[in-house]
C-alpha positions in Angstrom: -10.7 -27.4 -19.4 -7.9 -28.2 -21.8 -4.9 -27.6 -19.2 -6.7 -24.9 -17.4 -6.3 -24.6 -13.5 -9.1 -21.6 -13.7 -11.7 -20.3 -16.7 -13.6 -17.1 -16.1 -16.3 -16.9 -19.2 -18.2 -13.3 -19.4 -18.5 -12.9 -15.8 -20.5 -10.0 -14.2 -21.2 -9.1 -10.4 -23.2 -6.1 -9.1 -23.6 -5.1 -5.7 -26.4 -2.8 -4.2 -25.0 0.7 -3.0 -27.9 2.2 -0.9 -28.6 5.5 -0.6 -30.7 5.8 2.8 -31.0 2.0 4.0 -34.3 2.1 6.2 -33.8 0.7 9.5 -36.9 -0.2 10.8 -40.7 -0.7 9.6 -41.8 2.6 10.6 -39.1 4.0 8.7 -39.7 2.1 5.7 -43.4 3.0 6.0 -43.1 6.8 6.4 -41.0 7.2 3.4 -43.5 5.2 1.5 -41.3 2.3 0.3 -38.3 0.4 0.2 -35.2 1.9 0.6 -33.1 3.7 -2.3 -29.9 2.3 -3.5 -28.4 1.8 -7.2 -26.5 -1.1 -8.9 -22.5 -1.2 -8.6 -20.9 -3.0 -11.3 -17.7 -4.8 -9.4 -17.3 -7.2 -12.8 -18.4 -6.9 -16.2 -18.1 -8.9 -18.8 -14.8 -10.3 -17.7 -13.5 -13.6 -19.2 -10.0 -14.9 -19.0 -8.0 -18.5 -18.5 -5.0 -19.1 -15.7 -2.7 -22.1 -17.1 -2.4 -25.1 -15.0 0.9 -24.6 -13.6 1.2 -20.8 -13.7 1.6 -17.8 -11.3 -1.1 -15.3 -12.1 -1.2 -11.9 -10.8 -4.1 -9.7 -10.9 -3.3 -5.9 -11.1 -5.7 -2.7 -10.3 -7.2 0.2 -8.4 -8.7 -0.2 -5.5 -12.4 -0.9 -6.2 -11.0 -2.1 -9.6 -12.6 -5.6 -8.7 -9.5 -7.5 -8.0 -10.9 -9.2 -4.7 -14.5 -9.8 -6.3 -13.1 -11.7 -9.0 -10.4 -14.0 -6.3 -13.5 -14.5 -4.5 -16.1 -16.0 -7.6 -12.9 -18.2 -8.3 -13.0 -19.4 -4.8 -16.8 -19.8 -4.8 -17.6 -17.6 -1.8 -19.3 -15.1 -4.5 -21.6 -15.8 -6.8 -21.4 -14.1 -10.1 -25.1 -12.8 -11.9 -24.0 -13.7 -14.9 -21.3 -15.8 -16.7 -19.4 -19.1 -15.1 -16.4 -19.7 -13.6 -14.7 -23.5 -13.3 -11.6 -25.0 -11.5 -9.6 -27.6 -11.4 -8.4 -29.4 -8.2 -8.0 -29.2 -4.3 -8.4 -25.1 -3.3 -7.2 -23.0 -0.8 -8.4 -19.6 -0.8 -6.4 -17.2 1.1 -8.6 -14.0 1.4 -9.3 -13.5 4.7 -6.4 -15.3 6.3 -7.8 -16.5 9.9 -11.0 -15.2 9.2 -12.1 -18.5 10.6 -10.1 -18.4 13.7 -12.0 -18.3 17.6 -10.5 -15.5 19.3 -11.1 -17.3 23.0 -9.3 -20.5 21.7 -5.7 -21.4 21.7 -3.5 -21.3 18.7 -3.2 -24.9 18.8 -6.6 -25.8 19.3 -7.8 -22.5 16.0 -5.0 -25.1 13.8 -7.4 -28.0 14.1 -10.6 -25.4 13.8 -9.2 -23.8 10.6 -7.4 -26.5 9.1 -10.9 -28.7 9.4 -12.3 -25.6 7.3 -10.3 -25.7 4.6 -10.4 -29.9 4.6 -7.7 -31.3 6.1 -7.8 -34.1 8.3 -7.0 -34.5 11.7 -4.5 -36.8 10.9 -2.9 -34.7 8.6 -2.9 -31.7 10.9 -1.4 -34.0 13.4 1.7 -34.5 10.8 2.4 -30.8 9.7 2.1 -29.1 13.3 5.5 -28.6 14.0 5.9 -27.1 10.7 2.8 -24.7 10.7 3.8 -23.7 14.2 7.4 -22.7 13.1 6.6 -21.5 9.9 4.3 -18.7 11.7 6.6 -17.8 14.1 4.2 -18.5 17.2 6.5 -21.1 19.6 6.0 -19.1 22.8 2.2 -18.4 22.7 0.7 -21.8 20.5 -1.0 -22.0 23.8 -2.3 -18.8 24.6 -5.8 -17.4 23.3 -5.7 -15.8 19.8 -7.7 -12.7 21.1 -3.8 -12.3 23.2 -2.3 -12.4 19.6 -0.7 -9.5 18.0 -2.5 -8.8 14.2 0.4 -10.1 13.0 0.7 -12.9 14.8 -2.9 -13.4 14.0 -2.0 -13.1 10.1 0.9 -15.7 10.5 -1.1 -17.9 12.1 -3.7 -18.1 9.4 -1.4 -18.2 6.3 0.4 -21.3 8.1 -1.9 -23.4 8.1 -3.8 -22.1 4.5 0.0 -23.1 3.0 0.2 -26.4 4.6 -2.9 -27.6 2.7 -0.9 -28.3 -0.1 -3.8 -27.4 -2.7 -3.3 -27.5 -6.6 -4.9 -24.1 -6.7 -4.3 -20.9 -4.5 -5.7 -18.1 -4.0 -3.9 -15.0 -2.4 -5.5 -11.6 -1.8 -2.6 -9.4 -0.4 -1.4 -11.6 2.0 2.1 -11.6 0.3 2.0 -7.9 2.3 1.7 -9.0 5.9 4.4 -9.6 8.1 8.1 -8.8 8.3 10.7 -9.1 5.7 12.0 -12.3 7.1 8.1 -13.8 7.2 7.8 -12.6 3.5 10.8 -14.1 1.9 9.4 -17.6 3.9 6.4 -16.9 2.2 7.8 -16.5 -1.2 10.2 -19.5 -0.9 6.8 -21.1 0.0 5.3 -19.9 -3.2 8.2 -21.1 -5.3 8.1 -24.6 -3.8 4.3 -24.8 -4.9 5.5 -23.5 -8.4 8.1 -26.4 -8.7 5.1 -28.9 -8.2 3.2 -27.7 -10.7 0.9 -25.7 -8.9 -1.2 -22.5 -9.7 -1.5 -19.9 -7.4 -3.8 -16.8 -8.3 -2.4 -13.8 -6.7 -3.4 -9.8 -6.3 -1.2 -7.7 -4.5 0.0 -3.7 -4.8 3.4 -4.4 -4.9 4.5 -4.2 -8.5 8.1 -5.6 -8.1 6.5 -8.7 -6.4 4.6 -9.3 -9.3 6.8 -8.3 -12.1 9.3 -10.8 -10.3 6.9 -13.6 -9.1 4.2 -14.0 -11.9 4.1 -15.2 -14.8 1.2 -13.8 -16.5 -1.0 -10.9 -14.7 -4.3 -9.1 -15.8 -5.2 -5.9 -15.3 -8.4 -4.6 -14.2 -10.0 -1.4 -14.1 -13.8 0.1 -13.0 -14.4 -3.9 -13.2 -13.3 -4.3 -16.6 -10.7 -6.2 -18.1 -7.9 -4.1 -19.7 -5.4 -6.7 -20.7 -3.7 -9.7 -20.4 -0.2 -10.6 -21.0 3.0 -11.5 -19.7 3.3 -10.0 -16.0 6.0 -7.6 -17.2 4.6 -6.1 -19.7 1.2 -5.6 -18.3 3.5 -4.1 -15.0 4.9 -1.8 -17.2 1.1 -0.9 -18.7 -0.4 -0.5 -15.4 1.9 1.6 -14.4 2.5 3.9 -17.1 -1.4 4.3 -16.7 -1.4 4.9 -12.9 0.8 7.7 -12.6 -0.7 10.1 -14.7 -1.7 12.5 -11.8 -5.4 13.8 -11.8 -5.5 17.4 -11.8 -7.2 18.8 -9.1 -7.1 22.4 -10.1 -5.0 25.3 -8.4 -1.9 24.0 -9.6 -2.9 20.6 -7.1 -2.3 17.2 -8.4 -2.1 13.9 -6.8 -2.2 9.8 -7.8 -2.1 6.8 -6.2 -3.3 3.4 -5.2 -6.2 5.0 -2.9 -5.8 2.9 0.5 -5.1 6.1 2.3 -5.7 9.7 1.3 -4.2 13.0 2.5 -6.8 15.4 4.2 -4.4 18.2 4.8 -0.6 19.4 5.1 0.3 22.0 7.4 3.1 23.8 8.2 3.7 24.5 12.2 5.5 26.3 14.4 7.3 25.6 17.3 4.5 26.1 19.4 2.3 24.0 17.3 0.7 27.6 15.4 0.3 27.0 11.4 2.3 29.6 9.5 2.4 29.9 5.9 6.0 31.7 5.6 8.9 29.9 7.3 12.0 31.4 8.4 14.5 29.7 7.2 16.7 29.6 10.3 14.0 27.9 12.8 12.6 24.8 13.0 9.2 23.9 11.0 6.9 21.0 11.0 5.3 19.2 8.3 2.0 17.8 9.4 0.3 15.3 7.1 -3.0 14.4 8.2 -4.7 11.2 6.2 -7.4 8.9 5.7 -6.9 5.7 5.4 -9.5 3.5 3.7 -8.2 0.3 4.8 -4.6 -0.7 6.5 -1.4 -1.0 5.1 1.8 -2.7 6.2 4.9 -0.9 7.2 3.6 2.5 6.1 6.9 4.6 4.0 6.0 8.5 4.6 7.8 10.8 2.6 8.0 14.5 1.7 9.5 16.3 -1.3 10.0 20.3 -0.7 10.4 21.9 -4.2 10.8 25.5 -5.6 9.2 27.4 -8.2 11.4 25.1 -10.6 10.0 22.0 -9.4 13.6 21.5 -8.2 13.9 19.3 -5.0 15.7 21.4 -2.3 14.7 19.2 0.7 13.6 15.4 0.7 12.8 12.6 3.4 11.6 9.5 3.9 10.7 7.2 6.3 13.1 4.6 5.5 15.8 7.4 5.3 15.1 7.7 9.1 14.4 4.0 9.2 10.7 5.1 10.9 8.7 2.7 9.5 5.4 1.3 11.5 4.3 -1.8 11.4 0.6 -1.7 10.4 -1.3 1.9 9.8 -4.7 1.1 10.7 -8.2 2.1 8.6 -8.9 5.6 9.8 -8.3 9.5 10.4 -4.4 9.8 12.0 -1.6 12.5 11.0 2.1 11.9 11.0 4.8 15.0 12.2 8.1 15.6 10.3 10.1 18.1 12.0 12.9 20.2 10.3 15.5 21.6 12.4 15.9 24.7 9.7 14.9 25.2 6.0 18.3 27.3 5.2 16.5 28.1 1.2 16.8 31.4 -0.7 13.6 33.2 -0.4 11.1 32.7 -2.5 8.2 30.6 -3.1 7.5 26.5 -1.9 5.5 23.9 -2.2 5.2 20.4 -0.3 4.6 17.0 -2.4 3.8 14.5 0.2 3.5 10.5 -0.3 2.8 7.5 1.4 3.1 3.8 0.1 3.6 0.4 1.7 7.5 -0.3 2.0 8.9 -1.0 -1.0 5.9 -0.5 -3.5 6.2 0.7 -6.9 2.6 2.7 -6.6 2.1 4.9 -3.8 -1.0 5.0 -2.1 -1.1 8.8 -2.2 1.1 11.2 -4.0 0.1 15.0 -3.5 2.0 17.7 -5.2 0.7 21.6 -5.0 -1.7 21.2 -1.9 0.6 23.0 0.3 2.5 26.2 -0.6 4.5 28.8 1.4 7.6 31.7 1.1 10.6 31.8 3.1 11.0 35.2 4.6 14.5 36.3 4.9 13.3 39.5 7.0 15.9 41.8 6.3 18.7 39.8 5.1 18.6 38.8 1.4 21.2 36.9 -1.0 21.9 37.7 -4.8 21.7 34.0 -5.8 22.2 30.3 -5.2 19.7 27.4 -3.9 20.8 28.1 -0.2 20.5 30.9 2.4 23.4 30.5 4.8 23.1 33.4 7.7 26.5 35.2 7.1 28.0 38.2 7.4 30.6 41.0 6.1 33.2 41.4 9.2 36.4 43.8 8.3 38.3 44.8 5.3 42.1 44.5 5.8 43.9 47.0 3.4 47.4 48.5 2.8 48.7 46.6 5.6 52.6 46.6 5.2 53.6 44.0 7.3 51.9 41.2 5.0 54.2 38.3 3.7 53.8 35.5 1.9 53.4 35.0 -1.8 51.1 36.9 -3.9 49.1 33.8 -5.6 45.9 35.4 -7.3 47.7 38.2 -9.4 50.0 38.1 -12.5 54.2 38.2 -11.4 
């Protein structure tokens, strides 16, 4: 493999998407057949070396075939056509503690996982102190998993994958789990592996991580390789690419990442009533409603109110507010951003709304134009200016002789 930790040669994988899966005998034999489905290309034609030694990041859209490809390197896929080789002891790190009993102990899933992944009881024996403290699980080692928090769970399970000490690893997002504290461990982890000589194969959504912690990165797209090239420049590609907005039409455009997906954006009253002209001296809600396609971590909401302009008049975050959940899970859900008043000019609005994992570079969702309204001044109105400030005219003080003081504003 001439100094190769991983070659992928012309590798292609296909799934079956089915259109109306039978699901029974008689079904099958009333519509006369097997069931209908089509061929979904996750990998074509994709061929590409990672360095013995070397941090590799793999870059994409979801459903750009980032996770098929981790998981023909690991073996647990087999592709239809082409070959993949590697060299030396592998952990994969795909489904961390996917291998895990939920009615056994944490102690007792160590032994069960770590056997799983080849490591002797002898060895577990020697790093369980470690793989306990690294996860942050002290208190409940002895308590059943099924007790654990998901990120407990997650901990857990990358613990013991790090402590195998393999000369290949393989990460699918698992640099995303966890708090800031249990990331920078994670990383510190990574660079130790790097100063052995190791080779970890990474993909994760978080463009700073890999700008920072790979060396070289590829970039997939529709399962097709793109490029290949240092990991900054093929950051600075993939991202140039990815936020061109797709235009919806009606003025609506939106990009993103795709593991959640606004459904709506609504503007409330107090009384929970939608209204589609605010006034800009009472309180208004922002509802975002979403789909999420699959969980993040530490979910960053924010909103962007602009004028006709496209200036910014109004913006918020989650991290401005430091409201920041730990996990969003797969699903329907909505998220409420109340505004004591909108004090703007009159005139027309729109919402941009966006959601993205803390600290990512990509959102997952970025929707501009989906949500316009007017503020209605009723009958007070103002000449000018980005703000509307209730005010008034109260007296006019003139010819008054007893004034004094000196006469600043008018030529001596």
């Amino acid at each position: 493999m001439s100094g190769n930790a991983v070659e992928v040669r012309n590798v292609s994988k296909t799934f079956r998407v089915y259109h109306d899966r039978n699901q029974s005998i008689k079904a099958t034999v009333l519509k006369g057949g097997r069931a209908k489905y089509e061929e979904f290309w996750a990998l074509r034609d994709v061929s590409l070396d990672v360095q013995q030694g070397e941090t590799f990041g793999l870059l994409g859209l979801n459903g750009s075939g980032k996770s098929t490809l981790l998981k023909c390197i690991a073996g647990i896929l087999q592709p239809n056509t082409g070959t993949v080789a590697s060299r030396g002891r592998m952990a994969a790190m795909l489904e961390v503690g996917s291998g895990f009993h939920p009615e056994l102990t944490g102690r007792e899933n160590i032994y069960l996982n770590a056997a799983i992944l080849g490591m002797s009881d002898s060895e577990v024996d020697r790093k369980l102190d470690s793989m306990i403290e690294f996860a942050g699980v002290e208190r409940f080692i002895d308590h059943p998993v099924k007790n654990y928090s998901s990120g407990m769970y997650v901990r857990l399970g990358f613990a013991v994958a790090i402590h195998t000490e393999p000369d290949l690893m393989l990460v699918d997002e698992v640099l995303a789990v966890g708090d800031k504290d249990f990331q920078a461990k994670c990383l510190q982890k990574f660079d130790d592996l790097k100063a052995e000589g190791k080779t970890v194969v990474v993909v994760s959504h978080s463009m700073g991580t890999m700008r920072t912690f790979c060396d070289r990165a590829a970039w997939l797209e529709n399962g097709e390789l793109q490029a290949v090239g240092t990991a900054s420049d093929i950051v600075d590609r993939y991202t140039g690419e990815a936020e061109r907005p797709v235009d919806l039409g009606d003025g609506i455009k939106r990009f993103g990442s795709g593991e959640v997906q606004f459904t709506d954006i609504e503007l409330l009253r107090e009384d929970g009533t939608p209204l589609d002209a605010v006034d800009p001296t009472r309180p208004v809600t922002v509802r975002l409603s979403f789909l999420a396609h699959e969980p993040i971590e530490r979910p960053d909401f924010a909103i962007s109110i602009r004028d006709a302009q496209q200036t910014a008049v109004f913006n918020i975050t989650g991290h401005d507010r430091e409201w920041l959940p730990e996990r969003l899970p797969a699903g329907h859900g909505s998220v409420d951003i109340r505004i004591a008043s909108l004090p703007v000019r009159a005139g027309g609005y729109h919402v941009v709304a966006d959601v993205r994992a803390e600290g990512a570079e990509i959102p997952a969702d970025k929707v501009w134009g989906a949500k316009r309204f007017g503020v209605n001044h009723g009958g007070h109105s103002t000449s000018g200016g980005t703000l509307y400030l209730p005010s008034g005219f109260e007296s006019l003080r003139s010819g008054d002789d007893t004034a004094t003081g000196t006469l600043r504003l008018m030529p001596s």
